[in-house]
Structure formats: structure tokens, C-alpha cells
KEKE-3310 file (N, C-alpha, C; in steps of 0.2 Angstrom, whole numbers, plus 5000, padded with zeros to 4 digits):
npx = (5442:5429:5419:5420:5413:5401:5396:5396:5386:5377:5376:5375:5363:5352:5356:5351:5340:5332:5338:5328:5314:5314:5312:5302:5293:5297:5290:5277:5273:5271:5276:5294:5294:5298:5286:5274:5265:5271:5284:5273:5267:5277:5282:5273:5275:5275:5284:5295:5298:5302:5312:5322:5323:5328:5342:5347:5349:5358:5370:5372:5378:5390:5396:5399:5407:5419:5424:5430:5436:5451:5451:5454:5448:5437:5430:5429:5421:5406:5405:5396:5383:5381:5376:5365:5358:5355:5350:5338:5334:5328:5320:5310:5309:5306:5315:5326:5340:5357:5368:5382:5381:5378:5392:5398:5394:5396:5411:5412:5409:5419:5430:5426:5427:5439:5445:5441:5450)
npy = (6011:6013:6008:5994:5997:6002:5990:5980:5985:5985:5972:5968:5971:5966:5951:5957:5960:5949:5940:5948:5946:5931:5931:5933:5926:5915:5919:5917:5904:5887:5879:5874:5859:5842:5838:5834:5843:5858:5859:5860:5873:5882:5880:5887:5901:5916:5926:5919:5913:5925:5928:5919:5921:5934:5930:5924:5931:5940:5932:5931:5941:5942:5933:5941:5952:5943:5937:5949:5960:5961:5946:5951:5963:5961:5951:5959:5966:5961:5963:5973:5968:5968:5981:5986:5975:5976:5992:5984:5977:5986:5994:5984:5974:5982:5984:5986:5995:5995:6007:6005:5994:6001:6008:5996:5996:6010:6007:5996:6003:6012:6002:5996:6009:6009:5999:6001:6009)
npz = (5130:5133:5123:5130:5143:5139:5133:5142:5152:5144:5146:5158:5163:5153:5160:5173:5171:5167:5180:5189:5183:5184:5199:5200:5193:5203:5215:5210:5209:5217:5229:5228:5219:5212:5203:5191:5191:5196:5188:5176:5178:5178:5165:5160:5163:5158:5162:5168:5154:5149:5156:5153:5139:5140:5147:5137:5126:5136:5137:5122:5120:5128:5124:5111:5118:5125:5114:5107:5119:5129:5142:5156:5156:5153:5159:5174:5174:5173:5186:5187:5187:5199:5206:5197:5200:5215:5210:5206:5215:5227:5219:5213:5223:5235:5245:5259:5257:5264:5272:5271:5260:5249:5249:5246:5232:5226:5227:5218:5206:5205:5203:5191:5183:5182:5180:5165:5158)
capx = (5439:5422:5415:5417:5411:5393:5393:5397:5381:5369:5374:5372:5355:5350:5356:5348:5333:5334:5337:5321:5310:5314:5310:5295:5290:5297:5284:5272:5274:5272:5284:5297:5293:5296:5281:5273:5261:5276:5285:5271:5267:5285:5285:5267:5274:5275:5288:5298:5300:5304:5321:5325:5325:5334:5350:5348:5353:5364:5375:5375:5382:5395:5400:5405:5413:5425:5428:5432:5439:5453:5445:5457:5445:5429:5426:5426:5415:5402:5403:5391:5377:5378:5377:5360:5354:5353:5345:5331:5331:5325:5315:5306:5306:5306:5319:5331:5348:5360:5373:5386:5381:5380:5398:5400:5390:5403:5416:5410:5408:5425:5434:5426:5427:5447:5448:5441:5455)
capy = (6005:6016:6004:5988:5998:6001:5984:5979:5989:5982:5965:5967:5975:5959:5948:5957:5959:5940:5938:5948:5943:5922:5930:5938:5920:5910:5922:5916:5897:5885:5878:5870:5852:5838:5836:5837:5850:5861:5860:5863:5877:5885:5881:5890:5905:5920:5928:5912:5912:5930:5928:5913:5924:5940:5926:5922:5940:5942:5926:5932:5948:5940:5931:5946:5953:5941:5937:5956:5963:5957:5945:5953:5969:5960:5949:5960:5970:5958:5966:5981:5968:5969:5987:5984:5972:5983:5995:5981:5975:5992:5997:5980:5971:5987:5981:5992:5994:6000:6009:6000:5989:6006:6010:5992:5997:6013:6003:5992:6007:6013:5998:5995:6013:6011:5993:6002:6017)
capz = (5131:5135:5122:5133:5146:5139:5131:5150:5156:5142:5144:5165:5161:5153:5164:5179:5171:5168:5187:5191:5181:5188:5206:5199:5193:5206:5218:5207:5210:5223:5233:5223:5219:5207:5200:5184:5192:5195:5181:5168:5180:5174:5158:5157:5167:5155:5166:5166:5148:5146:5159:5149:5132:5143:5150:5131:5124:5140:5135:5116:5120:5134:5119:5108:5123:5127:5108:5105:5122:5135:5147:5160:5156:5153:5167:5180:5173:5176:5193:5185:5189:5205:5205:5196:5206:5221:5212:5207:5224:5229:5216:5209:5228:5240:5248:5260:5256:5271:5270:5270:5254:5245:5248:5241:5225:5224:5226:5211:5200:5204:5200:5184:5177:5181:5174:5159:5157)
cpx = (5432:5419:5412:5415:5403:5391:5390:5388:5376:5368:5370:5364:5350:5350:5351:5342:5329:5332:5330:5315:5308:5312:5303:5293:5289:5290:5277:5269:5273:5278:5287:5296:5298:5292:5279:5271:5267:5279:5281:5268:5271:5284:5278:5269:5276:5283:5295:5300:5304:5312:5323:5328:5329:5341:5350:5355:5357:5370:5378:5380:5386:5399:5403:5408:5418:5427:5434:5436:5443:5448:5449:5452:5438:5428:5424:5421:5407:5399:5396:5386:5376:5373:5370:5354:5352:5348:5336:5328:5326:5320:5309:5302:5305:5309:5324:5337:5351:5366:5380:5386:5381:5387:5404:5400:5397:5409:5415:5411:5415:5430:5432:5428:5437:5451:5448:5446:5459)
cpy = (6007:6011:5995:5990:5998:5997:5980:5979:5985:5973:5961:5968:5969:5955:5950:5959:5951:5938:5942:5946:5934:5925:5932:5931:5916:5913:5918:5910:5896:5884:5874:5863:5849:5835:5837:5844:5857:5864:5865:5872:5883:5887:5885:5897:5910:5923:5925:5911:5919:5932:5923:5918:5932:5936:5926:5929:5940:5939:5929:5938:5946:5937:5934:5948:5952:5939:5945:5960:5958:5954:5948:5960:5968:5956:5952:5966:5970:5959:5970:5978:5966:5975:5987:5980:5975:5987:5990:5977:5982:5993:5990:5977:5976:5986:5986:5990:5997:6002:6008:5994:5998:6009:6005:5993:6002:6011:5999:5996:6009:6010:5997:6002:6013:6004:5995:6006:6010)
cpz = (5134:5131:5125:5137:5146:5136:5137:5152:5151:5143:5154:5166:5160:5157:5170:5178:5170:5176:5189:5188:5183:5195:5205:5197:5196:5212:5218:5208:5216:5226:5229:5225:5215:5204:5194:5186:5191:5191:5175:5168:5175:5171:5154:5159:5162:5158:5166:5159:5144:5149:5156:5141:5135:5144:5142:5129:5127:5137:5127:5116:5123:5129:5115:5114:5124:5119:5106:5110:5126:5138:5156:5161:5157:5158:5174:5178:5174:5184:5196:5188:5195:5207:5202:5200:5212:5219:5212:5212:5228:5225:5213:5218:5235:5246:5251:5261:5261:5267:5267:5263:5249:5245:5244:5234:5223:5224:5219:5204:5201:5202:5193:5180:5178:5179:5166:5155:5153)
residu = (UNK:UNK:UNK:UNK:UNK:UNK:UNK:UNK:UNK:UNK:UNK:UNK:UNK:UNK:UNK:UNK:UNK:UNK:UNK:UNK:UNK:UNK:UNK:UNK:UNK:UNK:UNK:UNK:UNK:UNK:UNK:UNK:UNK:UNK:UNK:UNK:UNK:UNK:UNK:UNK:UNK:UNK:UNK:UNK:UNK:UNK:UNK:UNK:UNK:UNK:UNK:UNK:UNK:UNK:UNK:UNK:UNK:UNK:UNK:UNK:UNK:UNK:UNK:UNK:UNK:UNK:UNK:UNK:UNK:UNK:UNK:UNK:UNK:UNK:UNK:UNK:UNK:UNK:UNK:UNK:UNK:UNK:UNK:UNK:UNK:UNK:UNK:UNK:UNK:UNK:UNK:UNK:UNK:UNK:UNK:UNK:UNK:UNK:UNK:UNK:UNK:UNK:UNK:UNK:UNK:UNK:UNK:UNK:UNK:UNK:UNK:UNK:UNK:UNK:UNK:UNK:UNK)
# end
């Protein structure tokens, strides 16, 4: 099941470059409103349109996945983007991670590489 493993890893990849990319936008934006201003802001925002087409991929892959592997083996493997998240907390927003949240991440890695056995 190594192959769900690193379908796993490229679909959480997507995703959390999806999620960064939307904080790298939202930054970018006012305060959230309802206005047009707002809005046409968004739908202008380069960054915004590129987390839109990463969730896309993420979703199309999520969908071979669960067609092709248990979902007893594939959903928690979704876990993996935590585990990325962190590092792009760290590395995209310079963010400090404590210790304690790192033992979480190990934690995270060690149960998916023994959900996939």
C-alpha cells in the first residue's frame, strides 16, 4: 500500500498548497466584506485563482483514491496535511512551532505509515 501512501502525500501537497496560497491572498485583501469591491477584488486575485485550481487537482486525485483504495486506509491519511501544514506554517508564514505540536506531526507520520502496512 506504499502506492496509496505517495498518492496520499501528492494529493495533501496540493491541498496545502491550496491552503497557502488562499492565506497568501486573504493577506492580500481587505477586511472581508459583502461588497462588490470585495468580491471583484478575489476574483481578480491571481493567488486566489491558483488555490482554486490546486483544491481542484487535490479533489481529482482524492477521487481516484477513494475509488481505488480502502477508505479505512485512505481517509486517514488525509492526516499527512497536517503534517505539511506545519511545515508551511513555518516556512511560508515564519511561524514557531513548539514542541509539543512536533510530537503531534510524529505522531501523524507514524500512524499513517502503519495504516499503510
Amino acid at each position: 500500500m506504499w502506492r496509496l501512501l505517495c498518492f496520499s502525500v501528492v494529493q495533501c501537497i496540493l491541498l496545502v498548497g491550496g491552503q497557502v496560497l488562499l492565506k497568501f491572498s486573504m493577506m492580500r485583501m481587505p477586511a472581508f466584506s459583502w461588497s462588490k469591491t470585495f468580491w471583484l477584488g478575489l476574483l481578480t486575485n491571481w493567488q486566489f485563482a491558483l488555490c482554486g485550481l490546486l483544491f481542484g487537482a487535490a479533489s481529482l486525485l482524492w477521487m481516484y483514491i477513494v475509488k481505488t483504495f480502502p477508505f479505512s486506509m485512505a481517509y486517514p491519511m488525509i492526516s499527512l496535511s497536517y503534517v505539511f501544514g506545519m511545515f508551511a506554517a513555518m516556512f511560508f508564514f515564519h511561524e514557531d512551532i513548539s514542541l509539543i505540536r512536533w510530537m503531534g506531526v510524529a505522531c501523524i507520520i507514524v500512524g499513517c505509515v502503519l495504516i499503510a502496512k
